[in-house]
C-alpha positions in Angstrom: -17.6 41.1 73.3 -14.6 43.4 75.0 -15.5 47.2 75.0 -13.5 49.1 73.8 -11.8 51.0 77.8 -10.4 47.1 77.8 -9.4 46.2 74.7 -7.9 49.9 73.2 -7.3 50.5 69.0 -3.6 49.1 69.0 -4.6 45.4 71.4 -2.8 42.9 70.1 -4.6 39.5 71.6 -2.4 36.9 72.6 -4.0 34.2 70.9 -4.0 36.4 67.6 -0.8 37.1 67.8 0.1 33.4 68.5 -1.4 32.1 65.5 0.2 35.0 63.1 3.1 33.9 64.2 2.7 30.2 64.0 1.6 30.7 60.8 4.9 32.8 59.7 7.2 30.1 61.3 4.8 27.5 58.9 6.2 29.6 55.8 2.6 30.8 55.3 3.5 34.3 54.4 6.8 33.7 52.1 9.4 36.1 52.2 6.8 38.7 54.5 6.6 38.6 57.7 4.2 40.3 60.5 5.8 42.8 62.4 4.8 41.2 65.6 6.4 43.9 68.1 4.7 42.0 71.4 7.2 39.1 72.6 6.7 37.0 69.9 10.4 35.7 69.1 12.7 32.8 68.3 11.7 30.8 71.4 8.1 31.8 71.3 7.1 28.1 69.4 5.9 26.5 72.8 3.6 29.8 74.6 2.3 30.4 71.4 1.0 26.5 70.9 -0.3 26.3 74.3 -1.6 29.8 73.8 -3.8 28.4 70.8 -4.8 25.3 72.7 -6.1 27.4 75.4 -8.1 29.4 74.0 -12.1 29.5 73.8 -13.4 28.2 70.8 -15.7 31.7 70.4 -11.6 33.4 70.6 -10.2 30.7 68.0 -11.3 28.6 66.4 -11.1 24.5 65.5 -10.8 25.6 61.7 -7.9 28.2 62.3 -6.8 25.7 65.2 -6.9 23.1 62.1 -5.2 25.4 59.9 -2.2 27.0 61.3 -1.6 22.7 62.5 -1.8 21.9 58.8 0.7 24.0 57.6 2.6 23.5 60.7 2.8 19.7 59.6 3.9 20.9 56.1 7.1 22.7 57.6 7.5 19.4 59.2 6.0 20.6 62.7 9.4 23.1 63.7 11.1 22.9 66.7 8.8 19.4 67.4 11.8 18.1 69.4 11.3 20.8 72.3 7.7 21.6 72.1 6.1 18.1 71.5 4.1 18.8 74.6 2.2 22.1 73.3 1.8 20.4 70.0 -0.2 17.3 71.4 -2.0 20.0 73.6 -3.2 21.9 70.4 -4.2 19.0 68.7 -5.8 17.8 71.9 -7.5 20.9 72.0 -9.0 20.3 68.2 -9.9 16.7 68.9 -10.9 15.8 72.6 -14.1 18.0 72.3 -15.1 15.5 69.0 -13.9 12.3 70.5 -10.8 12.1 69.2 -6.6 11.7 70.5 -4.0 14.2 69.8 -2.3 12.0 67.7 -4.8 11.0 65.4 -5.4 14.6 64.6 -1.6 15.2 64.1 -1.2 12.2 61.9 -4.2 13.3 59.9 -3.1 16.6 59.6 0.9 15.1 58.6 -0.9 13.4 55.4 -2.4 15.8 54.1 0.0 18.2 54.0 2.7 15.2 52.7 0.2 14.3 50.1 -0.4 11.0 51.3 -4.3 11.6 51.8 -6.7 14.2 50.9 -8.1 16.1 54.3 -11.1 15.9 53.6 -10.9 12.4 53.9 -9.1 12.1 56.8 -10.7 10.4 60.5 -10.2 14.0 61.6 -12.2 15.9 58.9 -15.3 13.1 59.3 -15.3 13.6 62.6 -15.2 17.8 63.1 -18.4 20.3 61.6 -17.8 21.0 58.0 -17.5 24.6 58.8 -13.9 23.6 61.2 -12.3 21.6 58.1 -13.6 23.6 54.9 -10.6 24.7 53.3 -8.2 23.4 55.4 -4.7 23.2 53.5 -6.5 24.7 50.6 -6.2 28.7 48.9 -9.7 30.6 48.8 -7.8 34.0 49.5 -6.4 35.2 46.5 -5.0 38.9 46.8 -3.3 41.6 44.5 -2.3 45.2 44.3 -4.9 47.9 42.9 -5.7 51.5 43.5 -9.1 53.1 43.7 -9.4 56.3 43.3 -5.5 56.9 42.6 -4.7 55.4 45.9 -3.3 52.3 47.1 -4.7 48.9 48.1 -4.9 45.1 48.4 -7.3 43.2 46.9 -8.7 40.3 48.9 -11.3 37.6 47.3 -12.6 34.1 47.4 -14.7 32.4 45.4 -16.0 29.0 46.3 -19.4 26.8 45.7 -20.9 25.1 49.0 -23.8 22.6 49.7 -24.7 24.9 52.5 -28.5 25.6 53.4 -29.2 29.5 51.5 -30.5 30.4 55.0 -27.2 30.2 57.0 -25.3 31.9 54.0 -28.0 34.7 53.9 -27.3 35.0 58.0 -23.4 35.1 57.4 -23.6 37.8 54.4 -25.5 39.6 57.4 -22.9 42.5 59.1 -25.1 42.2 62.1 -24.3 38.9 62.9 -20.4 38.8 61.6 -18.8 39.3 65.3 -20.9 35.6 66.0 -19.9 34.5 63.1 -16.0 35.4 63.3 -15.4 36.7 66.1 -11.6 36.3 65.6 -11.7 39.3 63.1 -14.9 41.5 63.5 -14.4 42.7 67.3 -17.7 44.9 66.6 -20.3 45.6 64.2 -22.5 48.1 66.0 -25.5 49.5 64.1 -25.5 53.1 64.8 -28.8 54.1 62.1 -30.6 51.6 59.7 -33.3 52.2 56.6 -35.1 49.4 55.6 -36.1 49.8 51.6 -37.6 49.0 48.4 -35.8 48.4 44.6 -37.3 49.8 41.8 -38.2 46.8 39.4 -36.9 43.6 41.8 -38.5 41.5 44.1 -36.4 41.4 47.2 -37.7 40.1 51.0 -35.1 42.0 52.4 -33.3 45.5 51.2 -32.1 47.8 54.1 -29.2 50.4 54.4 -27.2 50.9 57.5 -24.4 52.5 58.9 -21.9 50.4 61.3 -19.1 51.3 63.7 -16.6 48.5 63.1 -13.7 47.1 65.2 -11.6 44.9 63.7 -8.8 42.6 64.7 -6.2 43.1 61.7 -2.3 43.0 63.0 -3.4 45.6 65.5 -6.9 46.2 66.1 -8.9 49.0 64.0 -12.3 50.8 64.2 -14.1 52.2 61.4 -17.5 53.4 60.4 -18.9 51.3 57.3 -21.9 51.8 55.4 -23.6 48.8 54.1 -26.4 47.8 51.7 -28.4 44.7 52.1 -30.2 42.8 49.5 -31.9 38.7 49.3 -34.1 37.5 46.9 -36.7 34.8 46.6 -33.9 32.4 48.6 -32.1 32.1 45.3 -29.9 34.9 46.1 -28.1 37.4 48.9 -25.3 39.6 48.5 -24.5 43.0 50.2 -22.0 46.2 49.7 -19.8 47.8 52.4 -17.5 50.8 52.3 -15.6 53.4 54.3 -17.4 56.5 56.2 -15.0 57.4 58.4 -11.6 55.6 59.9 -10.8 56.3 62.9 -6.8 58.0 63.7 -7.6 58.3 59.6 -5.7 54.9 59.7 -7.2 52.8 56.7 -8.2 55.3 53.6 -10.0 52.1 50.9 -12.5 49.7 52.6 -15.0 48.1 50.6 -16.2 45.2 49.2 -19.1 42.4 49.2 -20.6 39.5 50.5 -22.6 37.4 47.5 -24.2 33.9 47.6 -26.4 32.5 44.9 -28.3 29.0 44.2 -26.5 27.7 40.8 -28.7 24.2 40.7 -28.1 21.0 42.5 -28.6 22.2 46.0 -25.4 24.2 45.8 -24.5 27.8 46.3 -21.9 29.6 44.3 -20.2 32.5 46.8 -17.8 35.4 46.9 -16.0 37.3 48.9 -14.2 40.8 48.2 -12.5 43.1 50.4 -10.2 46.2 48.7 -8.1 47.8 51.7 -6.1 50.7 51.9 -3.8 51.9 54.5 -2.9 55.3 55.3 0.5 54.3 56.0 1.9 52.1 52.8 4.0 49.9 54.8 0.7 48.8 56.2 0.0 47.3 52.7 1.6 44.0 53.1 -0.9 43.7 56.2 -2.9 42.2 53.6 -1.2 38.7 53.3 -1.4 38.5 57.5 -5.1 38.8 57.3 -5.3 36.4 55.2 -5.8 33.2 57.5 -8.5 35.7 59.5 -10.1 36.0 56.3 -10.2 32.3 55.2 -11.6 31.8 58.9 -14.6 34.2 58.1 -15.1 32.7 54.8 -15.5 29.4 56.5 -17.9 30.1 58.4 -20.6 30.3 55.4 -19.9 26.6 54.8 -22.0 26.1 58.2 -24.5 22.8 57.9 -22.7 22.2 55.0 -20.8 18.3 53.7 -19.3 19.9 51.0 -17.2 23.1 49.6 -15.2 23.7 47.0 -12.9 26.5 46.4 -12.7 28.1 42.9 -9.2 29.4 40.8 -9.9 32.9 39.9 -6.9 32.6 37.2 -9.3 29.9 35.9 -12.3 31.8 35.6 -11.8 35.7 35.2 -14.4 36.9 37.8 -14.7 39.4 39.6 -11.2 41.5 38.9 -10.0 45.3 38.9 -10.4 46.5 35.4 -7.0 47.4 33.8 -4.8 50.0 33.7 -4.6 52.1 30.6 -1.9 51.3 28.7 -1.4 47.9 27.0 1.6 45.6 27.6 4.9 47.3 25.9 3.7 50.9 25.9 5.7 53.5 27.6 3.6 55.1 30.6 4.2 59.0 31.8 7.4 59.7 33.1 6.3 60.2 36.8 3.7 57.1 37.2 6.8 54.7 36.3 9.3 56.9 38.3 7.0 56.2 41.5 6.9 52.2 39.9 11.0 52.2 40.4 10.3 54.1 44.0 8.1 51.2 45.0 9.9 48.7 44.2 13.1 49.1 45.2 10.7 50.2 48.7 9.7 47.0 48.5 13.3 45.0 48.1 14.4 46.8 51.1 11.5 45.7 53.6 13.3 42.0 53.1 16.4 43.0 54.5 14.9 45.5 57.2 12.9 42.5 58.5 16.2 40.5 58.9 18.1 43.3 60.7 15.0 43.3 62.8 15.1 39.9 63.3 18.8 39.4 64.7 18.3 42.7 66.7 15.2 41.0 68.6 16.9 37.7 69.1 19.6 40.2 70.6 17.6 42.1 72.6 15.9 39.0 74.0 19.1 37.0 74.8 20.2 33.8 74.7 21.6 34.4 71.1 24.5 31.4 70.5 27.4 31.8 68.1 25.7 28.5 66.5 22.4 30.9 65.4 24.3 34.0 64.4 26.0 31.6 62.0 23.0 29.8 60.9 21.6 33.5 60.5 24.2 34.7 58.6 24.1 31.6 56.4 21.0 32.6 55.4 21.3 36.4 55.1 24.7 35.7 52.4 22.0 33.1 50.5 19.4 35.7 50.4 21.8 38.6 49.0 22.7 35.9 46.2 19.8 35.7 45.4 18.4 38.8 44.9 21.8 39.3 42.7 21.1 36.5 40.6 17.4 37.7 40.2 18.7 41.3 39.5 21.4 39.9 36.9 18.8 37.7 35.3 16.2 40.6 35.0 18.4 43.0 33.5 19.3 40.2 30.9 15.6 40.0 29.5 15.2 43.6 29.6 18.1 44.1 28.0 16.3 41.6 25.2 13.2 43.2 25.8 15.1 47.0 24.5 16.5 44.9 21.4 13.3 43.5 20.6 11.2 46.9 21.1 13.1 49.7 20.6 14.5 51.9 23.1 10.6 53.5 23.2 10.2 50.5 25.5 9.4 51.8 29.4 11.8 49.7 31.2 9.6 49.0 34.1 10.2 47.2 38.0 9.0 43.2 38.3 5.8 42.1 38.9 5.9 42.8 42.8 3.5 39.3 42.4 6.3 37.5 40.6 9.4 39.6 42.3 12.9 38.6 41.5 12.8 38.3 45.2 10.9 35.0 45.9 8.8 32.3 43.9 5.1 33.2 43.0 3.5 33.2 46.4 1.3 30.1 44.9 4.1 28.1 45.4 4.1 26.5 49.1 2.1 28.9 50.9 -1.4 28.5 51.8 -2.7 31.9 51.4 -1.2 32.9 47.9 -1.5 36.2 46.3 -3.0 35.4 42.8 -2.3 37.9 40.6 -4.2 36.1 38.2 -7.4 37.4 39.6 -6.7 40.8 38.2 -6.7 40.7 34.9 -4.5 43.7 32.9 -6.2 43.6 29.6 -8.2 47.2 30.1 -11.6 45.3 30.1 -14.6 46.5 32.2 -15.4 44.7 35.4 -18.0 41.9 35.0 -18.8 38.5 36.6 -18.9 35.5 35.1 -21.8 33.1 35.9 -22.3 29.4 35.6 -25.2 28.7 33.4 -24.7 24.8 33.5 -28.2 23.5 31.4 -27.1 26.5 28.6 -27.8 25.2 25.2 -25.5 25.9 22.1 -28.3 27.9 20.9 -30.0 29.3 23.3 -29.7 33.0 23.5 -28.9 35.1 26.7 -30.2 38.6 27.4 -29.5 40.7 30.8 -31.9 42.8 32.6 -31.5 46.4 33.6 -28.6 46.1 36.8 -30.0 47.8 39.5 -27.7 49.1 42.5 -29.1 48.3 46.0 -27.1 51.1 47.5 -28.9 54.0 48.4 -29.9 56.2 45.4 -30.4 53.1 43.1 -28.6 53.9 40.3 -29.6 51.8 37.3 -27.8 50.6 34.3 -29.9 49.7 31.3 -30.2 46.4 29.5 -28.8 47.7 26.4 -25.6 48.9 28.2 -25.2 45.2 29.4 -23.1 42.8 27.0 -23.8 39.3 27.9 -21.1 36.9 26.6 -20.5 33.1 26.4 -17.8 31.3 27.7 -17.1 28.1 29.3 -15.2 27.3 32.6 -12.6 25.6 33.2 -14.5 21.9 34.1 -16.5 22.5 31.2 -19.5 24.0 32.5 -21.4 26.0 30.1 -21.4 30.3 31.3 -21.9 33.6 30.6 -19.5 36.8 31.2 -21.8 39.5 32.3 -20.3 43.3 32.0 -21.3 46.8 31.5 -20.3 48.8 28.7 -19.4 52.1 28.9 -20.6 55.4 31.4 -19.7 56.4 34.8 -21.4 54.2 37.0 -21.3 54.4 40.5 -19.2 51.8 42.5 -21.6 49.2 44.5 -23.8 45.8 43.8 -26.0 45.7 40.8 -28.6 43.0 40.9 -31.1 42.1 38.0 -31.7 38.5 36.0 -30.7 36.9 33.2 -33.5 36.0 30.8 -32.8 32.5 28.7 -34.8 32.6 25.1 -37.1 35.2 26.9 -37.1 33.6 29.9 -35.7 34.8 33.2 -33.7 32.3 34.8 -31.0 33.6 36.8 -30.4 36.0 39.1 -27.1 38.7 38.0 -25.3 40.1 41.1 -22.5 41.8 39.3 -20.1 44.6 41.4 -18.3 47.6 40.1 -14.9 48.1 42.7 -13.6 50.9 40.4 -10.4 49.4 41.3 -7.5 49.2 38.7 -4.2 47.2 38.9 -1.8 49.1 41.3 1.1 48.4 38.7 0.4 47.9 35.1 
C-alpha cells in the first residue's frame, strides 16, 4: 500500500489511467469521455497496452485486464495494425500465468464480443478463476442521476446472484479488507476508532461501528472519512452501511451506500451493491460513468471460489431505487426547479463539444497532427452538430404535440439526460450502461424486492419490525411495513418489501420475513433518501 508523501490526493497511476483510456477508445463511455489531462492522447494506444500488461496483478487485474480486451475486441481491437505487439503482450499477460497463448485469449475474447460464443464458455473463461471472468462483456453497473438532501449525485448499483461460498462474500462486504480485495479502487481503508455491538431483537455474530479514513482511486485519487456499520447473521446474511464524515479539500459532498449478500436457496447468494456520490464540483458528476469499470472490478471480486454468477436487470425487477420526485408525469413543477432543469441541460450539451475542442487542441499541442486527421476530425465534429439539430428539431416536434395534447399548463421540460437527444440510451453498445430504469419516478417509497422462490399462492407473508444496524438503532414497526407480492421477471415467485410512511432515518434495516407464522427469510431493506435528480 503507497502512503500517502508518495502517492499525493491528485496521483493519477499510470496503469489507471491506461485502462480509462483504453476503455474510452473501446466506446465504453458513449458520448463522455475522462478528462485524462496526463499524456494520454491519440497515439497513446501502444504505452497504454503495454502499460496494462505490465502491471502486477495486485495493481490490475486479469478481470479488468479481461475486460477493457473484451470491449477492445468489440471496437474491432483499434489501431491493431500498429500496436499488434502490445496487444499480444496484454493478452499474454492474461493468459501465460494460466497456461495459455496470447492468441487464444484474443480469439476468445473476438467471439464473444461478435456474438459468436458466449464468454463464459470460452477456453479462456475455463481456464482463468471465476472471480477474473465474472461479468466479463456483461452490465452489473447500472447508474442514474438523484439528489439527496437537495444536492446532486450519481447512483451506482449492481445486483447479481453468485454460487459463491457466504464466507468470502461476508469477507468482501468487510471495509477492512476492501484495499485486498480491490486494490485498483480502495487505495486505503484505515480504521481510525471501532465499537463492536449488539441489536435489539436480532441475532447477529457480528455487529460493529467504525469510522475509516478512505483513499480512493476515482479519475484522480480522493481521501475521505467514512463511517460504516457492520451486520452478519446466522451465515444466511451480511450487509453493511457507509457514509460521508468528512471529505477532504471538501471535494465529494454525497457518499454512501451498502454492501448486502443473502442465501436465497440452492447454494446461491443474491448480492447488491450501492454507492450514491456527490461531487462538490458538478462537472465532477459524469465521473460516475469512468468509475464504472473500477466498480465492476470490486463487484467481481465477491464472486471469489465461485463457478457461477449471474447479473440481474434492475428495469426488470424494481429494487432497490431512489423514491420519486413529487410531482407526477405532466404536472407543471415551480418555476425555479425547472429553470435550473433547462440550466442543466443545455450544461450538459455543451460538455460534448468542449471535449472536442479539447480534443483537437491536445492532438495540437502534442504534434504530429496531419491534414488527413483534421479532416477526419472535422468529418465527425459537422456529423455530430447534425445531429444534435436533428435531435433538437425532433424534440421540439413532440413537445409541440405534447402542448396540443395538454394544454399550455404543460411544463415544457429538458430530455431525459439518460435518453438525451444527444446519443442513444447508454444500454446500447456500451458495457457499463446507465439504467435509468433502476430509478423508478412513480413517487413510491424505497423498498426491496426479495425472491421467495417455494412461495405458495396462498401462503401469507408478514414482515418483522426493520431494525437499523447503524448506531442509535432506529426501528420501524411491523405494522408500518407493507409486504407485497410480485413475481420476477423468470417467474420466480417474490415479495416487494417497503415502509410506509414517517421520517426514518437513512441506513440498513434488517429483520425477517415470517411465512404463515413462520420466519423464513431474512429482510435487509435500505433507505438512500435519494430522489431522482430530474423528474
Amino acid at each position: 500500500m503507497t502512503g500517502p508523501d508518495v502517492n499525493p490526493v491528485g496521483h493519477i497511476d499510470p496503469a489507471h489511467q491506461a485502462l480509462l483510456g483504453l476503455h474510452d477508445l473501446a466506446g465504453t463511455f458513449g458520448d463522455a469521455h475522462p478528462d485524462l489531462d496526463h499524456g494520454f492522447g491519440p497515439d497513446s494506444t501502444g504505452r497504454a497496452l503495454a502499460q496494462l500488461a505490465e502491471a502486477p496483478e495486485d495493481q490490475v487485474s486479469f478481470g479488468a485486464r479481461l475486460d477493457v480486451l473484451h470491449a477492445l475486441a468489440g471496437a474491432d481491437f483499434p489501431g491493431y495494425d500498429r500496436h499488434e505487439a502490445e496487444y499480444v503482450r496484454l493478452a499474454q499477460s492474461i493468459g501465460a500465468p494460466h497456461g495459455l497463448d496470447a492468441q487464444t485469449v484474443l480469439d476468445d475474447v473476438k467471439a464473444s464480443a461478435g456474438g459468436d460464443a458466449a464468454f463464459a464458455e470460452t477456453t479462456t473463461a475455463r481456464a482463468l478463476p471465476h472471480e477474473a471472468t465474472a461479468f466479463v462483456g456483461e452490465d452489473v453497473c447500472h447508474t442514474a442521476r438523484v439528489k439527496v438532501g437537495g444536492k446532486p449525485a450519481t447512483w451506482i448499483f449492481s445486483e447479481f446472484e453468485t454460487d459463491a461460498a457466504f464466507e468470502n462474500l461476508a469477507s468482501w462486504v468487510d471495509p477492512n479488507n476492501w484495499p485486498v480485495r480491490s486494490p485498483m479502487l480502495f487505495k486505503r481503508m484505515d480504521l481510525i476508532q471501532g465499537t463492536a455491538t449488539d441489536l435489539a431483537g436480532l441475532e447477529g455474530e457480528q455487529h460493529w461501528h467504525g469510522e475509516f479514513l478512505e483513499e480512493v482511486q476515482l479519475v484522480d485519487r480522493l481521501r475521505t472519512g467514512l463511517h460504516c456499520d457492520y451486520y452478519s447473521r446466522r451465515g444466511n446474511s451480511v450487509g453493511m452501511t457507509y457514509n460521508l464524515t468528512f471529505s477532504v479539500n471538501n471535494q465529494i459532498i454525497v457518499d454512501r451506500g451498502f454492501l448486502l449478500a443473502t442465501d436465497i436457496g440452492g447454494g446461491l447468494h443474491r448480492v447488491k451493491a450501492l454507492k450514491i456520490v456527490g461531487f462538490e464540483e458538478s462537472g465532477w458528476d459524469t465521473v460516475a460513468l469512468f468509475v464504472c469499470p473500477l466498480w465492476t472490478d470490486f463487484v467481481r471480486q465477491a464472486t471469489t471460489g465461485g463457478t457461477s454468477s449471474t447479473p440481474r436487470d434492475p428495469s426488470e425487477q424494481p429494487t432497490p431505487a431512489p423514491s420519486g420526485s413529487g410531482p407526477s408525469p405532466g404536472m407543471p413543477l415551480p418555476g425555479d426547479e425547472l429553470l435550473d432543469e433547462w440550466v442543466d441541460f443545455f450544461g450538459e450539451a455543451a460538455k460534448t463539444y468542449a471535449h472536442l475542442v479539447g480534443d483537437v487542441a491536445r492532438k495540437a499541442v502534442a504534434g504530429g497532427y496531419r491534414a488527413p486527421e483534421m479532416v477526419k476530425d472535422g468529418a465527425r465534429y459537422w456529423s455530430q452538430l447534425a445531429k444534435d439539430w436533428s435531435r433538437a428539431w425532433a424534440y421540439g416536434i413532440e413537445l409541440i404535440q405534447d402542448i396540443a395534447e395538454e394544454g399550455t399548463d404543460l411544463a415544457p421540460k429538458p430530455p431525459d439526460p439518460d435518453r438525451s437527444w444527444r446519443s442513444q440510451p447508454r444500454t446500447e453498445g456500451s458495457g457499463y450502461a446507465t439504467a435509468a430504469a433502476v430509478a423508478t419516478r412513480t413517487g413510491e417509497p424505497e423498498g426491496t424486492t426479495i425472491p421467495i422462490p417455494a412461495l405458495t399462492t396462498g401462503a401469507t407473508v408478514t414482515s418483522s419490525d426493520l431494525v437499523s444496524i447503524e448506531a442509535g438503532a432506529a426501528i420501524i414497526s411491523a405494522a408500518a411495513v407493507t409486504v407485497t407480492r410480485t413475481t420476477l421477471a423468470d417467474g420466480t415467485a417474490a415479495v416487494r418489501v417497503a415502509p410506509e410512511g414517517g421520517d426514518y432515518p437513512a441506513g440498513l434495516y434488517v429483520g425477517m420475513l415470517a411465512v404463515d407464522g413462520q420466519p423464513l427469510v431474512p429482510v435487509q431493506i435500505y433507505l438512500s433518501h435519494a430522489v431522482h435528480g430530474t423528474p
